[in-house]
Backbone bond lengths (Angstrom), bond angles and torsions (degrees), N, CA, C in turn:
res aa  C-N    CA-C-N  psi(-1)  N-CA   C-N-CA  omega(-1)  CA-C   N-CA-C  phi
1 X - - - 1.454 - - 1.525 108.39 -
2 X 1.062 100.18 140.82 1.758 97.77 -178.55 1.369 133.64 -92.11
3 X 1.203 137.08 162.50 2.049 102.98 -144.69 1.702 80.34 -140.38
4 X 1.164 90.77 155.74 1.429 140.04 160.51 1.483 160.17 -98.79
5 X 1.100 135.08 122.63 1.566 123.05 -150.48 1.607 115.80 -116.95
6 X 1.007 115.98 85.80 1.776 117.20 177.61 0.969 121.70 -83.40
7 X 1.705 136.34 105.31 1.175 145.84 -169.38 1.707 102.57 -119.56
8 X 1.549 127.05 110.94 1.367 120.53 178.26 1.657 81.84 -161.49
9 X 1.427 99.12 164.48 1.740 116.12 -165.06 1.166 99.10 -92.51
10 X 1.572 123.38 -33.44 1.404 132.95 178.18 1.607 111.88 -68.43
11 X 1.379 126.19 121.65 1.249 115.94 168.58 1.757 125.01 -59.86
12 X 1.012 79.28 -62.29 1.851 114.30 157.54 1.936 102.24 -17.84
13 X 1.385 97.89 -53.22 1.563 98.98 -175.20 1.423 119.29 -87.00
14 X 1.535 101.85 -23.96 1.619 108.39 168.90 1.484 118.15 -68.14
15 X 1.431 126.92 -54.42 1.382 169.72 -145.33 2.284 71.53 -77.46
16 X 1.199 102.19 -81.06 1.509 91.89 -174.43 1.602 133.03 -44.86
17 X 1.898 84.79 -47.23 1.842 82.46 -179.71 1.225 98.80 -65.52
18 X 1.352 150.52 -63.40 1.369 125.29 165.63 1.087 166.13 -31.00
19 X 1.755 105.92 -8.94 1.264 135.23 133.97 1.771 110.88 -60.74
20 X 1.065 141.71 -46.46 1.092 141.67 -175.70 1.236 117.84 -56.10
21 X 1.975 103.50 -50.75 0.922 99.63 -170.92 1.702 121.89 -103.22
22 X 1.230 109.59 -17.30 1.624 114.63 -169.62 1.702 131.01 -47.08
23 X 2.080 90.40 -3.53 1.831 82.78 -176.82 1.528 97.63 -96.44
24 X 1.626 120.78 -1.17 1.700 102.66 -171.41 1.425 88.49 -117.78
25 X 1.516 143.51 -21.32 1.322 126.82 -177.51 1.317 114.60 -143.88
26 X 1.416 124.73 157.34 1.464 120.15 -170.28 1.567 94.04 -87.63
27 X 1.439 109.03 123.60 1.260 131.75 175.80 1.445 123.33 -87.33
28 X 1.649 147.97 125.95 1.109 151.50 162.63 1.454 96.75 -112.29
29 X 1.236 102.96 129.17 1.663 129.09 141.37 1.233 132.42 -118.87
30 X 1.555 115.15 151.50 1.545 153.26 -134.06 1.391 106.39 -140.73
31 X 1.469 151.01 101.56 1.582 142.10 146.12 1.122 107.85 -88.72
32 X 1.644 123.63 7.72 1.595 96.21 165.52 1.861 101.69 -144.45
33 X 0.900 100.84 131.11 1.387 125.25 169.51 1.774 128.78 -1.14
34 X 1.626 84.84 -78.46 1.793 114.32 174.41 2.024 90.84 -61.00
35 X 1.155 140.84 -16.10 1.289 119.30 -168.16 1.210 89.92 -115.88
36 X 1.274 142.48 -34.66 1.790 138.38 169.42 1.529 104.22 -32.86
37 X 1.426 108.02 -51.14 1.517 109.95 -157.39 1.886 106.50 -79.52
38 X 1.237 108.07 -7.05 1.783 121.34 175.60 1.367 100.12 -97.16
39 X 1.325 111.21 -44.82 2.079 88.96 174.84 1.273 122.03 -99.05
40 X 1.738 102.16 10.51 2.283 99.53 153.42 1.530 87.14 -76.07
41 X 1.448 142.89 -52.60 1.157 126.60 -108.47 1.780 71.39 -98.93
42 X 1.166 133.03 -39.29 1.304 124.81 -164.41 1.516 125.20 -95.64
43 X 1.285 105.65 -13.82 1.717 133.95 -168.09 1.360 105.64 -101.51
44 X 1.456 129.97 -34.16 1.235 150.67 -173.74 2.111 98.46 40.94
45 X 1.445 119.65 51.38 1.413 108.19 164.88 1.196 146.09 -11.97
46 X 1.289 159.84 156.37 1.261 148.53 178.32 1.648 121.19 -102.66
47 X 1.703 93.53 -11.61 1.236 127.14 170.37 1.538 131.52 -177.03
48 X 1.324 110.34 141.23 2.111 113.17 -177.92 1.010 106.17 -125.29
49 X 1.627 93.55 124.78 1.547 102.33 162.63 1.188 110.43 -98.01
50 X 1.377 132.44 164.83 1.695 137.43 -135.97 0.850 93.83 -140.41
51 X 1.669 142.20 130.94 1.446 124.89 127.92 1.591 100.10 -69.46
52 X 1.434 125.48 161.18 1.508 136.15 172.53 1.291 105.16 -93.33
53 X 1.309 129.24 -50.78 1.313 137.65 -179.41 1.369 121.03 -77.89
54 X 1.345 143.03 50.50 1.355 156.63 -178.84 1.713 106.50 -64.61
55 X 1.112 123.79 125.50 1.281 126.93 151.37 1.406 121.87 -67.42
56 X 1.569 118.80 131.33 1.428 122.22 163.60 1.704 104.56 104.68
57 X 1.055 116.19 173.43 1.560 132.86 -158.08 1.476 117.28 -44.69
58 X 1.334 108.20 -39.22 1.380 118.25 172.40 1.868 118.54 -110.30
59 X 1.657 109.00 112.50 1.445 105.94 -170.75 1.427 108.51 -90.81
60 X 1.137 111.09 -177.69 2.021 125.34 176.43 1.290 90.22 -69.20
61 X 1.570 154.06 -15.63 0.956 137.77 -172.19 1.417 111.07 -79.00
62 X 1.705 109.23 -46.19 1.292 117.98 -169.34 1.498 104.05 -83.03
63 X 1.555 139.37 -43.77 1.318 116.58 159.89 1.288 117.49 -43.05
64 X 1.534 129.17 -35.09 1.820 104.56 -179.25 1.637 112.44 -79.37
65 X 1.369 108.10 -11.61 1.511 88.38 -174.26 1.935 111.11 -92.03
66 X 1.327 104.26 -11.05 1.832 127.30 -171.68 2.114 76.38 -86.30
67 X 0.732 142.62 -53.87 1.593 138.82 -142.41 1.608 101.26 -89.48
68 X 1.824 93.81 -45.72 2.162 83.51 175.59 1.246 106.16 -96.54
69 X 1.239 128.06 11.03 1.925 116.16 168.23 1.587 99.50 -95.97
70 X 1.311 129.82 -43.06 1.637 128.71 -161.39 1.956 83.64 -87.43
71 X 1.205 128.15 -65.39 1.788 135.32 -166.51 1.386 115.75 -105.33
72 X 1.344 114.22 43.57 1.487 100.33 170.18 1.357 144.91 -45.58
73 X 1.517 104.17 -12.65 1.229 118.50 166.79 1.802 129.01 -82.45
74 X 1.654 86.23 -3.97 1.454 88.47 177.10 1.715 108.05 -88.51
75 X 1.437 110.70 145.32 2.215 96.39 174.29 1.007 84.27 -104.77
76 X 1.846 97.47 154.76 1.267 141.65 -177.57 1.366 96.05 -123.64
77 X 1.644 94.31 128.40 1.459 106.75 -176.93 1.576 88.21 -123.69
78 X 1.189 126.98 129.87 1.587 152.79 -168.80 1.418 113.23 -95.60
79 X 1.251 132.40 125.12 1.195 119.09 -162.66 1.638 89.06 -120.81
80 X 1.087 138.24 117.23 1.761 125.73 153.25 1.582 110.47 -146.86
81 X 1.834 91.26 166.95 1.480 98.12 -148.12 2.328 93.91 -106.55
82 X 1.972 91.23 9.22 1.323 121.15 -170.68 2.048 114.44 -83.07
83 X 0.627 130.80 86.87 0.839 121.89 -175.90 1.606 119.69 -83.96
84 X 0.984 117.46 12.12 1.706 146.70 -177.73 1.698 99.18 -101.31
85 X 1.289 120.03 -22.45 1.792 124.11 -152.92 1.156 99.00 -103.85
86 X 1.561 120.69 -27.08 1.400 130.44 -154.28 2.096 109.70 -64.18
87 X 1.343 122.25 -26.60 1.304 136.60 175.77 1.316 92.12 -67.76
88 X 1.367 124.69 -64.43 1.530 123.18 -159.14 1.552 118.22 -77.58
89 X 1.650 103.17 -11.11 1.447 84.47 178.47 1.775 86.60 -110.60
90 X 1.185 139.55 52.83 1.450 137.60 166.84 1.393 96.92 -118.57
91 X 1.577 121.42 -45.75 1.461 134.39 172.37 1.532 119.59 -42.14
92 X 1.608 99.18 -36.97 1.773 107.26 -167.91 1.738 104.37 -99.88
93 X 0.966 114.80 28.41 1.284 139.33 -168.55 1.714 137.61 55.83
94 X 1.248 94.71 22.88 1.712 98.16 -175.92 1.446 114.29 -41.37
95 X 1.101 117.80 149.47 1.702 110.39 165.07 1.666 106.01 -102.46
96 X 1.180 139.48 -15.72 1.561 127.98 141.11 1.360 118.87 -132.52
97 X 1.207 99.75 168.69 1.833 106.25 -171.78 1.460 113.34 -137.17
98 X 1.240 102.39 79.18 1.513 94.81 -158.95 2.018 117.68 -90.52
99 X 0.951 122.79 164.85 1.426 107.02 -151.44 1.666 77.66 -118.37
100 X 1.422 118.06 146.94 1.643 140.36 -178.44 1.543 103.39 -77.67
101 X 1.214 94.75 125.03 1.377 154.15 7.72 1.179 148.62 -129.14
102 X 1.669 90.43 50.75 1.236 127.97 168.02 1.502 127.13 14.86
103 X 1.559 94.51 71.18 1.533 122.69 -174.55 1.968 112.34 -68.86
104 X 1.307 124.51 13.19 1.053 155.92 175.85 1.417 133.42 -108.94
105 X 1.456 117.36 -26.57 1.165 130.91 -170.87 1.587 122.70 -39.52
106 X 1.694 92.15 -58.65 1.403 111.90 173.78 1.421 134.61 -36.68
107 X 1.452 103.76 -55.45 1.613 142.64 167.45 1.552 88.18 -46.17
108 X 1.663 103.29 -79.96 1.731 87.72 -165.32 0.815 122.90 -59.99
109 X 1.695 140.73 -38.43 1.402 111.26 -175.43 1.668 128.90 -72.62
110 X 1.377 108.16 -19.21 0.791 116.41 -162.45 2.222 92.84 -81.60
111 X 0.744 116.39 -27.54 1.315 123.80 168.28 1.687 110.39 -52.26
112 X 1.787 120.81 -29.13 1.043 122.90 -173.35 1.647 125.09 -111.78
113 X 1.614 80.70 -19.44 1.652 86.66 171.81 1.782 87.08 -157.93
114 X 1.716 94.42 97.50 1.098 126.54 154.44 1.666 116.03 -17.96
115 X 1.138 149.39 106.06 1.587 130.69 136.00 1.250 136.51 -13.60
């Protein structure tokens, strides 16, 4: 089964996309930062979705830039509710940036990594 990486501060928001997603891919979720960046480095995902706005020491900024310098082959799909952020997280290499509450999500990934 092909896996997945949910990193958001909100449980609430993890807890769902994992409802969404858990019947086509094995799903891991992350609400904090410093532990996102231990289960890319150990989990090696097939794909992460991002919150941008993370509370606490480690932000969505620094998981995308730790995830496309060490796994560039992994996509980062960007989740923010910022529409001001959207340049900077295309710059730091996201491969989508999707704006909340990203009534689309599904569609795309699954468009990129098949079920």
């Amino acid at each position: 089964m092909r896996s997945i990486l949910i990193v958001d501060d909100e449980p609430g928001i993890t807890d769902a996309f994992t409802r969404v997603f858990r019947n086509d891919y094995h799903v891991t979720s992350s609400n904090d930062g410093g532990e996102a960046i231990e289960l890319i480095r150990e989990a090696r995902p097939e794909l992460i979705v991002l919150d941008w706005r993370l509370k606490g020491e480690v932000e969505g900024k620094d998981i995308l830039i730790y995830a496309k310098k060490e796994f560039p082959q992994i996509p980062v799909y960007v989740v923010t509710a910022s529409v001001q952020s959207v340049k900077e997280i295309k710059s730091l290499g996201a491969d989508e940036c999707l704006l909340k509450p990203c009534a689309d999500l599904k569609e795309k990934i699954n468009a990129v990594l098949p079920p």
